[in-house]
Every structure is written in C-alpha cells, then in structure tokens.
C-alpha positions, 0 to 999 in steps of 0.5 A, a space after each residue: 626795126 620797131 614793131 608797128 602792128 602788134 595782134 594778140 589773140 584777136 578774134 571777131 564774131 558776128 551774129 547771124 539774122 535780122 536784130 529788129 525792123 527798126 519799129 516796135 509795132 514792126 517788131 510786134 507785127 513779126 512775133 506775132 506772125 512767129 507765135 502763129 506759125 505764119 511767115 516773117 512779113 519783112 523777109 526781105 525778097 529771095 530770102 526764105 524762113 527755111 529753118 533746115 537751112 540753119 546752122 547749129 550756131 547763130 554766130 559764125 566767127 570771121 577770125 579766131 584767135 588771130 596773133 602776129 607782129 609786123 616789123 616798121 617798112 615791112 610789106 606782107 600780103 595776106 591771102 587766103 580762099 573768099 571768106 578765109 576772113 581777110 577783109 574782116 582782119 583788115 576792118 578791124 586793123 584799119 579800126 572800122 570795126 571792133 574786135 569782139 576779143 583780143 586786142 590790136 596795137 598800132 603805131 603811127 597813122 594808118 591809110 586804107 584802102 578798102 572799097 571803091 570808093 570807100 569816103 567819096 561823095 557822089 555828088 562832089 567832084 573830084 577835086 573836093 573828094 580829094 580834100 572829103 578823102 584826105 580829110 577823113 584819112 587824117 591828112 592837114 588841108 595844107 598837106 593835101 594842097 602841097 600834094 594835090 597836083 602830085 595826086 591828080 597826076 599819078 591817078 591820071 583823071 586830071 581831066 575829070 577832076 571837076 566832074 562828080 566822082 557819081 559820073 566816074 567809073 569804078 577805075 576812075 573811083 579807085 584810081 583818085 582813091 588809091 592816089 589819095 591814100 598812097 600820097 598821105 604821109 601814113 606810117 601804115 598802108 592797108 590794100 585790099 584787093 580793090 586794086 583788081 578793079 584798074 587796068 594792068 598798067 595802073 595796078 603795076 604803077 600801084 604796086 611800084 608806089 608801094 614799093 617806094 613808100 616801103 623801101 624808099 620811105 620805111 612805110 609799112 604795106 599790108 596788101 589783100 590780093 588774089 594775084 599771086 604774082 603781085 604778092 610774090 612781086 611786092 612781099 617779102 612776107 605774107 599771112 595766110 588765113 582759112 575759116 578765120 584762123 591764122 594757118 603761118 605767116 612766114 616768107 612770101 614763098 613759103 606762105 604762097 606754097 602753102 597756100 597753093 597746096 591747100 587749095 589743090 583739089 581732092 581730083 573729085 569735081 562733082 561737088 566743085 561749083 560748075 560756072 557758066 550755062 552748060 554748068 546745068 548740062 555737063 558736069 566735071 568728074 574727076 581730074 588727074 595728072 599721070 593717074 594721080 588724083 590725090 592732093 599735093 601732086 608733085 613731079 619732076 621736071 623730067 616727067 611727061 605729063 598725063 593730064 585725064 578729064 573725066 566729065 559727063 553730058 546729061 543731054 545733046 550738045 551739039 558741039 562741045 570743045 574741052 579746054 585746060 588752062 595753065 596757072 603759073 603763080 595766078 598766071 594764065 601761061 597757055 591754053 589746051 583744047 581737046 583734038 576731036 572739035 567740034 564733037 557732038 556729046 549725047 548723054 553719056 560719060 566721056 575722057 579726054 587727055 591731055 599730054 604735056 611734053 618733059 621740062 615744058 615746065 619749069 620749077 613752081 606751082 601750077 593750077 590747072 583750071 578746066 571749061 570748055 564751050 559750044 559754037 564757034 570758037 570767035 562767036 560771042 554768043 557760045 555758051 560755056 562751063 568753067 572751073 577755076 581751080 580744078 587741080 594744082 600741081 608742083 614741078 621740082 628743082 631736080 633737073 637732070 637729064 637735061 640733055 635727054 629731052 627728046 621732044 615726043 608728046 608735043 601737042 599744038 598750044 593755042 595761046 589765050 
C-alpha cells in the first residue's frame, strides 16, 4: 500500500485577541481609550477587558509538532478530549487553513465534510447546492449529473430537493451534504463528527458507506467522533490527540484503551463542571469503585463491585433522586437509582452505594457518568445535575471461577 497522507512536524499557532476593528480612525479611537486607562469601546457584548484573566502567552498552539503516515484504503478515526485539536488537524489536511510550520503532503483528491452545511447557499435549493457543493469539492458538472439521483436517494430529501436548504433542518443540512462528499470520486475522505447531528438510522448508513468507499473502493477514511463505538465500528486505526500533541496512533483498541485511560477521573469531582440546575445547589465530591479512587481502576470479572458517591447539599431539596449511568464504549447500557427516593436533602454531606453484582460485566472499558434530578421522575419540569465522565474503570479477560457466580448483591436496573 502507497502512502497518501504524509504529516511532518506539523504544528499550527493562533494568536489570541482582536488584530484591529476594521478602520483606522476605530483603531485610533481604541489606543486612545488604552493610553488613558479607559475601556476598549469595541468590546464586543459579555466580553470584558480583565487583564487577570490573561495568560502568560498570546499565542496558544491548536497542535504541536504533530507526524504520521496514512496508508492508501486505510480508515483512522481520530479522537481526543474537546479542544485536544482535532478539527484544526482536519482544516489544515482538508487545506482550509495553513500550518504555521511543518508540512502536509496529500496524494489525490480529497472530500470534506467538516461543518453542516459547510458550501451550501441558503437561498439555493437543494438540487443547485448539490452541483455549488459538487463544484466546490472539485467534482465535473457531468460527474455530478451522472450520480445526481444516486445522491438525492441516499440523502433521503427527494422531496425537499427543490426547497432552499434556508428551509431544511440541520439533519437534512448534513444528510444532502455527506451524500455529496461521499459520492464524490475522492481518493480521501475527511469527517468530522458533524454526522452526531443525523439520526441513528442515518449515521449507521453513513458509517456502512464509508466502509464501502474504503474496502470496496481503496479510499481513504479520516473520521472525527466522539462515538466510541463508530470508531471501534469502522477503524482499523486510530490517533489520539491532547492539548494539541499527538499522544500514539496505533490500532483502533490500543488508541481507544488509551484514551479511556486518560480520561478516568482522579475520583476528586469538586472541580468537575457540575451541568444542569441544581449544579449551583449540589455538588459531587468524590467517586470510587471498591474504595478505589485513584486512575486506571482495573478489576476482575469476578470482583463485586462497590461503587461510592460522596455529594454535598448547600440548601433544601425537597426531593432528590441520585443515578449512575453505564458507558460501555460511549454506550448508555443501564441506569441506577439510589433506593431511599424521594429523599429530601438539607444542607449537609451525604453517600450513596451502589453494589454492582460479579461477571455482571463483561471484559472492556467502562465510564460511569453520575446526576440525579427532583420531582417526579416522568414530570418534564425536574430540574437536574450531571457529570458526564465522573469515573472509568476496566473489567479483565481472566474469567475464572465461572461456576462460582452466586448471584448476591443483585439490585433492581432500571433501563433508560
């Protein structure tokens, strides 16, 4: 297999704050307002000129002295926390922006899909963004003729398709978009994770497509996404990024271990980003699994599982409902709920457990997210807290004593 991407040293810069307001006398108004202590009058709204705020650098590095190659057919997921720097990896292999340093070589043509949207004109309809997008991804009007139905048919807006895209929805923006892109005779394809936007049906006829233009047509596939199991799904490979840096790119279990491990919280959640609006009336303390609260948590599938929630109430709740979510891979296996419901919380501290019963689990890498909510639990007015990634854990491949399960510790699962 020949090499299609190849990425030396690659490392992209941007500066932080406003260049200019787009006039000079504007620009003299603001040194002016500088000179005399005053405040910037073109501060756009909700922004403030709080110099404590500042870092020690203007200029924040999106990725940093990134190399890899890419194999011709092959497909890599890239993956990595929000702001790890994979869009900006993507932007600059899609040439959309330059790399401050470094250099990107591509073989062939490349077709991207990197926002909804992304070369649609609202005020066209469907069928003319089809040959705008087309066009603009470097496809032939007689190449977009001859695949126009096979297009409009997978995006599944025939009906729309002389409607302005102004009046599609974002589904509909990405549906005709990806149809586009992925129908366009490239020899590499870029996804970012736009496809979260579809439904479940759509994204898997996505990752099927792309998994024919790869095995059945030798295209290469570079897709973004926070779904771990659509990476495992349709990678063989996969890079993972943090603060901008390459951290392996290895195979797509490997890469995907890794990355789990690195997101496993320290078990300390009073820093964590409480979400939702009891966020600002409870906060979550500290989570740990068979009194283990440190990183890289590792059990056997043996083991019966403790999981401990500590979490403090700053005021009255009247009632309050704690509940523990079961990633598997991304995936939202089942839901637990504390037994004393509805509990009223005062201000005080409290703990909850959890008991999770042996080979419950089957060998992988979990992530537990952690909320709870008041009210009645079918009431849409509840109001609610969340973590996403409260703890991750691993459950090994040594299964023995199979024949020993006894069964205790088994509480009810309420499925989501």
């Amino acid at each position: 297999m020949s090499k299609v991407i190849k990425v030396e040293n690659l490392s992209k810069a941007y500066q932080l704050g406003n260049f200019g307001t787009g006039t000079i006398s504007r620009d003299l108004e603001r040194f002016w307002a500088r000179l005399r202590g005053k405040e910037d009058p073109f501060l756009k709204i909700g922004e403030t000129n709080d110099r404590t705020t500042k870092g020690e650098s203007d200029i924040v590095w999106s990725l940093k002295d990134i190399n890899f190659d890419i194999e011709q057919g092959d497909t890599v997921g890239i993956i990595g926390r929000n702001g790890a720097g994979k869009s900006t990896l993507l932007k600059v292999l899609s040439r959309v922006t330059s790399p401050t340093s470094g250099s990107v070589k591509l073989k062939g043509r490349v077709a991207s899909l990197l926002e909804v949207g992304t070369g649609f004109h609202p005020e066209l309809t469907g069928r003319e963004n089809v040959y705008l997008n087309g066009a603009i991804l470097g496809m032939r009007r007689a190449e977009i003729k001859r695949k126009f139905d096979e297009i409009v048919d997978f995006s599944g807006v025939e009906r729309y398709i002389d409607t302005p895209v102004k009046r599609y929805s974002s589904g509909m923006y990405v549906r005709l978009a990806f149809a586009v892109a992925a129908h366009l005779e490239s020899e590499i394809l870029i996804v970012d994770e736009v496809l979260a936007v579809g439904d479940s049906e759509f994204q898997a006829k996505c990752l099927g497509k792309m998994g024919d233009v790869s095995v059945g047509e030798g295209r290469t596939v570079l897709f973004v996404s926070h779904n771990m199991g659509s990476i495992r799904q349709l990678c063989k490979n996969a890079i993972l990024l943090n603060n901008g840096q390459l951290l392996t790119h290895a195979s797509v279990d490997e890469t995907l271990s890794l990355y789990l491990k690195s997101n496993i919280a320290n078990g300390s959640l009073k820093d964590y980003k409480h979400q939702g609006p009891l966020a600002n009336m409870i906060t979550f303390e500290e989570c740990a699994v068979n009194k283990i609260v440190n990183k890289e948590a590792v059990f056997a599938p043996s083991e019966e599982l403790s999981v401990s929630i500590k979490y403090r109430c700053t005021t009255v709740v009247p009632k309050f409902r704690l509940s523990l979510n079961f990633y598997k891979d991304s995936l939202l296996l089942f839901t637990l709920h504390n037994k004393s419901w509805p509990a009223e919380l005062k201000a005080s501290e409290y703990q909850d457990e959890f008991t999770i019963p042996a080979y419950l689990l089957r060998p992988g890498n979990y992530t537990l997210g952690l909320g709870g909510h008041d009210g009645d639990p079918i009431s849409d007015g509840r109001e609610w807290i969340f973590i996403n990634e409260a703890y991750s854990f691993a459950i090994t491949n040594e299964w023995n004593e199979l024949n020993d399960f006894s069964g205790k510790g088994l509480i009810n699962i309420h499925p989501r």
